[in-house]
Each structure stands twice: as C-alpha cells, then as structure tokens.
Residue, then its C-alpha position, 0 to 999 in steps of 0.5 A: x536448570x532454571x525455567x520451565x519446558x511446556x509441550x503443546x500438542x496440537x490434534x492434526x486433520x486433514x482439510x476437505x476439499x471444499x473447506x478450502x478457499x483461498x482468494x489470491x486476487x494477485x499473480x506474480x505478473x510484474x506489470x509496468x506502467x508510466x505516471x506519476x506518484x507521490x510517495x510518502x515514507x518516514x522509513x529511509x530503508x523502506x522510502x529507498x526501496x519501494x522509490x527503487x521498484x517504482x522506478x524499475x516499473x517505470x513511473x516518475x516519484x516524488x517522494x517524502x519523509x515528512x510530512x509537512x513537506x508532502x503536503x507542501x508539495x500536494x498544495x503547491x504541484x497538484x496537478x503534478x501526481x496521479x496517484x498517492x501512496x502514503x505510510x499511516x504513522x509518519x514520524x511524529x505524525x501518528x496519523x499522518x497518513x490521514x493529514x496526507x488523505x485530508x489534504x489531497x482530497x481537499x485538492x484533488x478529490x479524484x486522486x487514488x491514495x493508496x495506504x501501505x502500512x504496517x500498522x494497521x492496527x492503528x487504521x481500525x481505530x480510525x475507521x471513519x477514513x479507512x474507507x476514504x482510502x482508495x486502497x488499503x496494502x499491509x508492508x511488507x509488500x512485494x514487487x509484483x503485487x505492487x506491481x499489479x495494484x499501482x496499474x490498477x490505478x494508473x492502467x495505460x495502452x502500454x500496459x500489460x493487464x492483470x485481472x484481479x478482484x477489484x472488491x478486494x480492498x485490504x490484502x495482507x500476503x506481502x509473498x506477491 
C-alpha cells in the first residue's frame, strides 16, 4: 500500500510516590447558590448550556451573544449583576472579552469577572489584562467545578461551602 507505518516506542517507569503531586483544588460537590450573572457566549450551544446549569444552580442570567449588546446592557443595569462570565474571542470581536473586562471595570470595578475559555492562547498575548480577570477557567467546564467557582464569588448563608485554594487562578481539567 501507500504511505508509511511509524512505531514509537516509549520507555515505561513507575512514578515514586514523592514525584507525584496532583492539586485539584475542586471536588465533584455541585453547590447552589442565589445572585445574578451576566453571561456572554457567541456559541449558541455552549450559551444554552451553561445559561441551563447556571439556572439549575439557581441563580438569575442574563445572557449575550454580542457584544455590543452585552455592553449596552452593563452600561445601562450596572447595578443589575453580581458576577461576569464572558468567552475571549465573541464573534468578530477577537478580544471581546477584554471590551466586556474594559467596560465593567469602568462601571462597576469591584465586580468579579470570570474568563471561560477556549482559547487561551489568545489570552497569553494579552497578558496585561489577564491579570485583571478575577478568574481565569479553560472550556469545557463542568457542572460542579462551575458549580464551586461561581460560589466562590457570589457565597451566601444559604450555601453549601466548598473549600478550595483560592491562589489557584487558572485550572484547565474541565472533569470537574
């Protein structure tokens, strides 16, 4: 036949105990809570998704495809959210989460906002605002670790409590 056949051999060891360090600050505790989010996502599928677990957890969300509209919307109900999550790359808008960042800051600086996304690729060349993140989440997430780090922001008396490191700031392992 056509092409070619590689094989690869790879050598095989055992890990010693103490090599082995694995930090998974998130449990697979689903936590709900009560507050309001404003959730920007240009991906229909994933908006519907995650608009879905955040309302089985039991908060209120306003949600966004565009951009222009999102910002619209923090211009006008600033007072109307507790919490951010914004996708980088909205659309055309390949630093739209940085315009959603820009804008709520100006507004209302104390509001956490959280990146989830993707493409974090794109993030590293910005690094001048990935700092300026409150928190930084690779997709795919899942339930409970959205679960835990939305309470991390928006804790109340009617929540269960998960402990986590909270110095943790990017955790990619969407299995949570």
């Amino acid at each position: 036949g056509y092409g070619s056949t590689f094989t690869i051999y790879l050598p095989t060891s055992t890990p010693h105990e103490e090599d082995v360090l694995i930090t998974d600050p998130f449990s697979t505790e689903i936590i709900r809570g009560s507050g309001r989010i404003l959730y920007i996502e240009d991906d229909l599928d994933v908006q519907a998704y995650t608009v879905e677990m955040l309302r089985e957890l039991g908060y209120e969300v306003q949600y966004y495809a565009d951009v222009k509209l999102a910002i619209n919307y923090i211009k006008e109900h600033h007072d109307d959210f507790d919490l951010v999550i914004t996708d980088f790359i909205l659309g055309d808008h390949l630093q739209g989460g940085i315009e959603i960042l820009n804008n709520v800051r100006s507004i209302h600086p104390h509001c956490p906002v959280v990146l989830l996304t993707a493409y974090f690729k794109h993030l590293e060349k910005q690094t001048e605002h990935s700092h300026q993140f409150s928190y930084i989440v690779q997709k795919p997430i899942g339930f409970a670790k959205l679960s835990q780090i939305v309470n991390s922001y928006l804790k109340s008396e009617n929540n269960n409590m998960v402990n986590f490191d909270n110095n943790m700031q990017k955790l990619f392992d969407p299995n949570y």
